[in-house]
MDTraj code that builds the backbone (N, CA, C; nanometers):
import mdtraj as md
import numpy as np

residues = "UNK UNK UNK UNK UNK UNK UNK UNK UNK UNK UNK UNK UNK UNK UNK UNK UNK UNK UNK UNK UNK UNK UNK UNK UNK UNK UNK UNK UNK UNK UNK UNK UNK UNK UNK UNK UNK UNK UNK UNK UNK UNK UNK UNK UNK UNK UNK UNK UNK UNK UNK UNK UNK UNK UNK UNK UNK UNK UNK UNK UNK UNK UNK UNK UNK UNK UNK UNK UNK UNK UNK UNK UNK UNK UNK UNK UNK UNK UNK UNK UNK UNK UNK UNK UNK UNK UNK UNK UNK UNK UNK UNK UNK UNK UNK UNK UNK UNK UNK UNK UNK UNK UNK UNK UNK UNK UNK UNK UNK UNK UNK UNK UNK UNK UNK UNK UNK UNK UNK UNK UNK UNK UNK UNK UNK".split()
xyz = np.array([
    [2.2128, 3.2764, -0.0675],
    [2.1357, 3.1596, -0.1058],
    [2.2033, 3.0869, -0.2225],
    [2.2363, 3.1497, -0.3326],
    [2.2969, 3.1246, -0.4292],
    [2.4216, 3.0346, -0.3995],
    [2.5054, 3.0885, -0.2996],
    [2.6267, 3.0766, -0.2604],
    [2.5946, 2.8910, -0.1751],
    [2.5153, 2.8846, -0.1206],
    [2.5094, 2.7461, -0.0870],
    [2.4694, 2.6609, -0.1938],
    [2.4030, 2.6710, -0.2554],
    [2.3447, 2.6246, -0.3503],
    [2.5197, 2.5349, -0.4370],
    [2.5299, 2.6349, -0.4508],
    [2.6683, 2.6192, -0.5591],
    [2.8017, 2.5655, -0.4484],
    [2.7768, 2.5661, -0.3103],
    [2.8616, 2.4988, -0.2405],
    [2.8454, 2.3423, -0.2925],
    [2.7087, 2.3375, -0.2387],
    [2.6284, 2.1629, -0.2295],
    [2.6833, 2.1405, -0.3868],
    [2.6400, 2.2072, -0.5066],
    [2.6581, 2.1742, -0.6430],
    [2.7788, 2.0892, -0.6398],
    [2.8927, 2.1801, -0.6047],
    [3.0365, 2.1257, -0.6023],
    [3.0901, 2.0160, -0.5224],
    [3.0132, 2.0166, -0.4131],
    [2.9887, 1.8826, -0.3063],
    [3.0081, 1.7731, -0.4265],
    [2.8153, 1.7386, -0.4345],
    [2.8099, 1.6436, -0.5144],
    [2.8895, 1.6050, -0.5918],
    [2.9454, 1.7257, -0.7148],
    [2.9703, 1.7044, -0.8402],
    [3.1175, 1.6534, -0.7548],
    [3.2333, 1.6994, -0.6796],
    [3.3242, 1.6248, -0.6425],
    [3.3502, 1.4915, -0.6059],
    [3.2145, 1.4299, -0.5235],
    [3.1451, 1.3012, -0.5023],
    [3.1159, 1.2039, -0.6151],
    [3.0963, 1.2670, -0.7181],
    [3.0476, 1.1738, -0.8605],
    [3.2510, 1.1285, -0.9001],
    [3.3257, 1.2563, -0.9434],
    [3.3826, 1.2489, -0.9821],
    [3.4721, 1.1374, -0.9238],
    [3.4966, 1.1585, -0.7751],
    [3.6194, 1.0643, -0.6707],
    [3.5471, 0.9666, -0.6752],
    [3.3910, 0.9384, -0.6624],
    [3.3241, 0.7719, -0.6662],
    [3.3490, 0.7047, -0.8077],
    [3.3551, 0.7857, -0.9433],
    [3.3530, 0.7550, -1.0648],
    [3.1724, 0.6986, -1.0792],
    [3.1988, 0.6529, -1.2583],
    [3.0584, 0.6524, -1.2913],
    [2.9619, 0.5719, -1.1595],
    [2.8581, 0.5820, -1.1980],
    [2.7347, 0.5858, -1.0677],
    [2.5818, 0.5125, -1.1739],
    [2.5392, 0.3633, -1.1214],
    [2.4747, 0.3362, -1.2225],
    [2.3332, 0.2678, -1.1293],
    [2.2617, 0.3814, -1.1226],
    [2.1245, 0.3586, -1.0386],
    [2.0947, 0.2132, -1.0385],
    [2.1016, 0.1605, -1.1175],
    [2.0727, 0.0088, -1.1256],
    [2.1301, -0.0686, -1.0395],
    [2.2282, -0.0606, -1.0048],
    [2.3408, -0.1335, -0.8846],
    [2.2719, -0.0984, -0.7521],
    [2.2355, 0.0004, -0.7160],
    [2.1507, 0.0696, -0.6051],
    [2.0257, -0.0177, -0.5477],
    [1.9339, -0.0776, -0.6382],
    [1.8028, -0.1529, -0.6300],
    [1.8214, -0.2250, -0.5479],
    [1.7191, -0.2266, -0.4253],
    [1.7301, -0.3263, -0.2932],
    [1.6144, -0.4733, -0.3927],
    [1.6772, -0.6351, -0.3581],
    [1.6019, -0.7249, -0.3919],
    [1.4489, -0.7056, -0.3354],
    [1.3251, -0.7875, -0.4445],
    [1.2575, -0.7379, -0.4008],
    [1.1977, -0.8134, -0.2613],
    [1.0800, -0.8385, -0.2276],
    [1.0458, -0.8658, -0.1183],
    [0.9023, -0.9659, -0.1453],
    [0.9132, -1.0772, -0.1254],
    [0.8139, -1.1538, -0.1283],
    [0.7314, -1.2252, 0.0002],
    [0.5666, -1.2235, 0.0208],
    [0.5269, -1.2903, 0.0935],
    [0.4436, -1.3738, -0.0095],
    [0.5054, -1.5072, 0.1093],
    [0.4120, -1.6689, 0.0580],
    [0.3436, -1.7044, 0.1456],
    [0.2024, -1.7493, 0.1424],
    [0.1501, -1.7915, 0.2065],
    [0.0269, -1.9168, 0.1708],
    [0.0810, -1.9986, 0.2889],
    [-0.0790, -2.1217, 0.2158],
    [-0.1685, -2.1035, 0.3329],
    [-0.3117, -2.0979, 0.2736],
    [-0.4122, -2.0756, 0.3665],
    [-0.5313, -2.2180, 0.3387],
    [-0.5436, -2.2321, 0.4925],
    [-0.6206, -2.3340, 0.4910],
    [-0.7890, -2.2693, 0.5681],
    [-0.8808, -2.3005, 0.4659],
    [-1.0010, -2.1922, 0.5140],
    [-1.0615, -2.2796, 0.6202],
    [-1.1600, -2.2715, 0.6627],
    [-1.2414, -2.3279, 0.7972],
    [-1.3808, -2.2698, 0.7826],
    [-1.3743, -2.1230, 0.7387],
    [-1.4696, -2.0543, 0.7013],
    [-1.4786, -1.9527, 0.6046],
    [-1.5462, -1.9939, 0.5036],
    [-1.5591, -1.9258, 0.3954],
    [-1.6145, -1.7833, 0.3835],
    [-1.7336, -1.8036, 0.4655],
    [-1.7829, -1.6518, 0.5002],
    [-1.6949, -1.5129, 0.5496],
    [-1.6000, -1.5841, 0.6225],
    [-1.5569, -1.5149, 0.7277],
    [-1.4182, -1.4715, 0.6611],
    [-1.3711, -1.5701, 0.5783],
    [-1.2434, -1.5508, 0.4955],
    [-1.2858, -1.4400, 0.3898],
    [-1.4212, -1.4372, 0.3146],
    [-1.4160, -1.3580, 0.2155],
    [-1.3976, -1.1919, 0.2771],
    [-1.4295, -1.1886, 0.4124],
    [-1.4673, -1.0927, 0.4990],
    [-1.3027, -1.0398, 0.4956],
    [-1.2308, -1.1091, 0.5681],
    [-1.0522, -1.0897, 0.5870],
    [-1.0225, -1.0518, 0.4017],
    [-1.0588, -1.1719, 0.3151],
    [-0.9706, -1.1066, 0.1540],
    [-1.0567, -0.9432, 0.1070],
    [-1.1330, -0.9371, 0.1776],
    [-1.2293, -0.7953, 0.1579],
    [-1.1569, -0.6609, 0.2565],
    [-1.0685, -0.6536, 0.3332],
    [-1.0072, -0.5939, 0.3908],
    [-0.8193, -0.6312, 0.3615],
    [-0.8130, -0.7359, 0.3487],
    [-0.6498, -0.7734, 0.2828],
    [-0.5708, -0.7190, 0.1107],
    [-0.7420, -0.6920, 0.0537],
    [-0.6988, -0.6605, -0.0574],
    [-0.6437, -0.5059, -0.0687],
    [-0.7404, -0.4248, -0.0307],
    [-0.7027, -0.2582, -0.0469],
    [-0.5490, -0.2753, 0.0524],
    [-0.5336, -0.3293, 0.1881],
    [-0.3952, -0.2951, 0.2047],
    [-0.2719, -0.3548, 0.1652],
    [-0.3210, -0.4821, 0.0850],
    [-0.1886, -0.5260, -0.0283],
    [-0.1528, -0.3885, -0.1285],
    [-0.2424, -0.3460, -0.1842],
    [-0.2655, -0.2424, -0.2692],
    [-0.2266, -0.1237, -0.1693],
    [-0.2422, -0.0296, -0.0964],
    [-0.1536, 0.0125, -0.0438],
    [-0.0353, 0.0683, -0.0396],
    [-0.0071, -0.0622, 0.0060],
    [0.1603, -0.0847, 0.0941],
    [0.2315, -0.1263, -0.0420],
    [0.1513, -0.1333, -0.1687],
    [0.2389, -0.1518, -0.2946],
    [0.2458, -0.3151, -0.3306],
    [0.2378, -0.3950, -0.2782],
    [0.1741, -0.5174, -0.2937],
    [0.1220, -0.5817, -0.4656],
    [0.1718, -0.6854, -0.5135],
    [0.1537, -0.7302, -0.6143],
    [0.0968, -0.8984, -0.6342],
    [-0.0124, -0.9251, -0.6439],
    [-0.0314, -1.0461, -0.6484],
    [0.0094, -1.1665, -0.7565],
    [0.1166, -1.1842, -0.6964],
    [0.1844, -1.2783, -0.8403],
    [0.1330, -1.4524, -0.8151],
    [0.0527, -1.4810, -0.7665],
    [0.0278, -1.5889, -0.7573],
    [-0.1192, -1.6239, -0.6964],
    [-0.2323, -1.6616, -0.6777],
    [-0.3567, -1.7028, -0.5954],
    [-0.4360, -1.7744, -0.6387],
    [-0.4309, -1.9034, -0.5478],
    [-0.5839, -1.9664, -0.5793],
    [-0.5819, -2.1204, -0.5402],
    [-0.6573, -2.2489, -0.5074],
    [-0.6438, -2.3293, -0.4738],
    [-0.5786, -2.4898, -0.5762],
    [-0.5310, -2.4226, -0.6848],
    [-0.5417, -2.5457, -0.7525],
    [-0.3335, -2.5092, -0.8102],
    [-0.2861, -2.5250, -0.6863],
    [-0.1067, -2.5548, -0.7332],
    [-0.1060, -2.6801, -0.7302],
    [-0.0275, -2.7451, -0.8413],
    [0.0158, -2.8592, -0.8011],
    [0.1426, -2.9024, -0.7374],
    [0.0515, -2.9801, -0.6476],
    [0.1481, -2.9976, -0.5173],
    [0.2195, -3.1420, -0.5753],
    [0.3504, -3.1443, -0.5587],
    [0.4648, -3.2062, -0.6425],
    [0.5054, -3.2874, -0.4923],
    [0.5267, -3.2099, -0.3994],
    [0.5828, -3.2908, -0.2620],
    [0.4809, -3.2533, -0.1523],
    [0.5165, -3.3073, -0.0332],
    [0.4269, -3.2660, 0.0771],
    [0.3117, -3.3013, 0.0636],
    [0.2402, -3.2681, 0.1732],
    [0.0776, -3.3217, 0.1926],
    [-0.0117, -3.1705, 0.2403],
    [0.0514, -3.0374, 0.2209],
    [-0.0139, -2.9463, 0.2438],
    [-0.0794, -2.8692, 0.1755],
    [-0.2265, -2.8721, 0.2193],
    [-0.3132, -2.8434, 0.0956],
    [-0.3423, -2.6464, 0.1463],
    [-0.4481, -2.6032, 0.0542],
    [-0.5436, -2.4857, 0.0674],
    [-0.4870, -2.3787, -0.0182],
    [-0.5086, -2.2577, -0.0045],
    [-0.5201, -2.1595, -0.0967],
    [-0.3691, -2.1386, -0.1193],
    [-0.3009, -2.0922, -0.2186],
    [-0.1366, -2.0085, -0.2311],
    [-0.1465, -1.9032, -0.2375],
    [-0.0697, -1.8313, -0.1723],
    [-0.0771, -1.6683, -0.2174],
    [0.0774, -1.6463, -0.2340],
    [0.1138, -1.5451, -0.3348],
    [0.2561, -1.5212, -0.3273],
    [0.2431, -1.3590, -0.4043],
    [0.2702, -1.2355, -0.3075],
    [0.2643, -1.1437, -0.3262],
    [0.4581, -1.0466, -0.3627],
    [0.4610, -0.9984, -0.4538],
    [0.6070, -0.8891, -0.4649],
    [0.5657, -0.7665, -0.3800],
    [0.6357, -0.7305, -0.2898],
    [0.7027, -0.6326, -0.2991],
    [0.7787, -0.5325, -0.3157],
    [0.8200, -0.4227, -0.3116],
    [0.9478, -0.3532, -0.3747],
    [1.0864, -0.4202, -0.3124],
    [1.0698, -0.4511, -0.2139],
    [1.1574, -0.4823, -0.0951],
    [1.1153, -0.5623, 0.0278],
    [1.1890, -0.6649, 0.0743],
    [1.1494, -0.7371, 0.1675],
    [1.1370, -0.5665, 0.3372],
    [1.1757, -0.4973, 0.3347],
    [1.1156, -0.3840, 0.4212],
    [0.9906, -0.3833, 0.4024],
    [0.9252, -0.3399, 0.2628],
    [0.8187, -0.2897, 0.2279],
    [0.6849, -0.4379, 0.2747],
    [0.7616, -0.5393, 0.2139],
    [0.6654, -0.6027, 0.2885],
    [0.6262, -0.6816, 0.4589],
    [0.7092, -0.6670, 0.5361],
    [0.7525, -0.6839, 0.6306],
    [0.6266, -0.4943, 0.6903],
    [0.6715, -0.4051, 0.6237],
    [0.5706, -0.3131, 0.6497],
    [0.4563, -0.3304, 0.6794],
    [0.4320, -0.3535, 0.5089],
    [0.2777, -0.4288, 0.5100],
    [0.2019, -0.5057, 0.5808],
    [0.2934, -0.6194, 0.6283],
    [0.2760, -0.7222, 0.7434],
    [0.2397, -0.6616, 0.8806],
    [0.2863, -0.5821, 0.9347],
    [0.3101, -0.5317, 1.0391],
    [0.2024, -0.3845, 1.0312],
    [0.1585, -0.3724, 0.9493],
    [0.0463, -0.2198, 0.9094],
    [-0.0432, -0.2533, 1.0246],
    [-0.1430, -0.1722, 1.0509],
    [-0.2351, -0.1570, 1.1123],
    [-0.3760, -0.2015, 1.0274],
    [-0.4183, -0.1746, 0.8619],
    [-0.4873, -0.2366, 0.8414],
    [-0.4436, -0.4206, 0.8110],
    [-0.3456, -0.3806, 0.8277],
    [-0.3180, -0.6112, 0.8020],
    [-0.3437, -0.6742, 0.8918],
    [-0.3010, -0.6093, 1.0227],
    [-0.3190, -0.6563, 1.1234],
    [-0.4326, -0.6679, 1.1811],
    [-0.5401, -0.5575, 1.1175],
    [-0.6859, -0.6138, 1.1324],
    [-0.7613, -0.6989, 1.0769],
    [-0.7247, -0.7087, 0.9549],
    [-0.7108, -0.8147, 0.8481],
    [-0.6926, -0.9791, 0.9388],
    [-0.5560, -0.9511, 0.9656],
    [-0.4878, -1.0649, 0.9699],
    [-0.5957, -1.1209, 1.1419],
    [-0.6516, -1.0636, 1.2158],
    [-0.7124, -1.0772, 1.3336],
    [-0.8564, -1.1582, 1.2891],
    [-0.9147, -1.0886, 1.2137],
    [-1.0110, -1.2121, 1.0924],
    [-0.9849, -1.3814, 1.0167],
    [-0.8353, -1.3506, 0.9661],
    [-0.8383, -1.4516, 0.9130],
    [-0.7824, -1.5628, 1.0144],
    [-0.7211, -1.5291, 1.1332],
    [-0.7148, -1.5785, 1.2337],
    [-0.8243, -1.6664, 1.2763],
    [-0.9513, -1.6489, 1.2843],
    [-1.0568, -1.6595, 1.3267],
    [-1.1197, -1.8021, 1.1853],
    [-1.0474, -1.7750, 1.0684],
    [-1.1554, -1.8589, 0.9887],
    [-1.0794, -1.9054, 0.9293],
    [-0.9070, -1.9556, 0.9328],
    [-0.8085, -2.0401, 0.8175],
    [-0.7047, -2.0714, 0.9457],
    [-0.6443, -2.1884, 0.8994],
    [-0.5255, -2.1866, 0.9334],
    [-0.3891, -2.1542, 0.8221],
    [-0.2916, -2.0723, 0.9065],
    [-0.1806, -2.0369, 0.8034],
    [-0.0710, -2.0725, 0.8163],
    [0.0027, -2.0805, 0.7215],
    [0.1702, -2.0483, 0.6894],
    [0.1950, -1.9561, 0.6506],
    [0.3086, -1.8685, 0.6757],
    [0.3167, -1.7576, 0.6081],
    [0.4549, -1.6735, 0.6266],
    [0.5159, -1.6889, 0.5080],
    [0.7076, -1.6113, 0.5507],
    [0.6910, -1.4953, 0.4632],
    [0.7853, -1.4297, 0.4561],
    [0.8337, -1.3396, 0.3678],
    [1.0223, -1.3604, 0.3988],
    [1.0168, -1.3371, 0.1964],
    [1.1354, -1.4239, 0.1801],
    [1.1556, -1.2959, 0.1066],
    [1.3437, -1.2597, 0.1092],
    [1.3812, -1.1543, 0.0005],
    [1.4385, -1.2381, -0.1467],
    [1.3964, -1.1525, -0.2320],
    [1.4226, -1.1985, -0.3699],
    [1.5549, -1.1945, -0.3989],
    [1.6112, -1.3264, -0.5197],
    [1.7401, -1.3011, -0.5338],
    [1.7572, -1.2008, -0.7215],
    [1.8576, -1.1185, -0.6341],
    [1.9202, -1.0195, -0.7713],
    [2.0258, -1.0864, -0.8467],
    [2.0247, -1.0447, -1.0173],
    [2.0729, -1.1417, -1.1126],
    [2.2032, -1.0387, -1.0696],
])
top = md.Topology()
chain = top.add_chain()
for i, resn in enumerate(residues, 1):
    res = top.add_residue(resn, chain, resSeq=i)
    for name in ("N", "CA", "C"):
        top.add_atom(name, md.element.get_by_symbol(name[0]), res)
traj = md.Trajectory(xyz[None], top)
């Protein structure tokens, strides 16, 4: 047991040495953002969808960096709610998107908004 142990040890440690220094920070995948503008139709029915959208933003790791109806809109003529959520990673949210509770979620708000909605990956400095 020992004896593998101290194989793998020497693995690695040969791996550090021939790669040279190794700086976790370089490693970090950009993160992962969804934007979305929502146009409600029904209020009832929307609070119903943000009452099930919230626990699986939260979840799937989900960060709400942006919400609510009053952006000012500079160009365009498209109005209603903004949402702009981080993820760790455009995977992670693309996950989220694709979950089983979003997608029940998302089958609600179907029913009571019209949407836009991308997920865009973040740019690294």
């Amino acid at each position: 047991m020992f004896q593998d142990i101290e194989i793998k040890a020497f693995i690695v440690l040969t791996a550090l040495v021939t790669l040279g220094p190794f700086n976790i920070e370089e490693c970090k995948m950009p993160k992962g953002y969804l934007v979305a503008n929502i146009r409600v139709t029904d209020q009832e029915r929307f609070q119903q969808f943000s009452g099930m959208a919230g626990p699986a933003i939260k979840k799937y790791g989900g960060k709400v960096l942006a919400r609510g109806p009053v952006a000012d809109r500079l160009e365009g003529d498209v109005s209603g709610i903004v949402m702009m959520i981080e993820f760790e990673t455009k995977e992670a949210a693309n996950t989220f998107y694709h979950s089983e509770e979003y997608q029940a979620a998302k089958a609600i708000r179907e029913e009571c908004s019209d949407t836009d909605l991308m997920i865009a990956e973040g740019v690294e400095d």
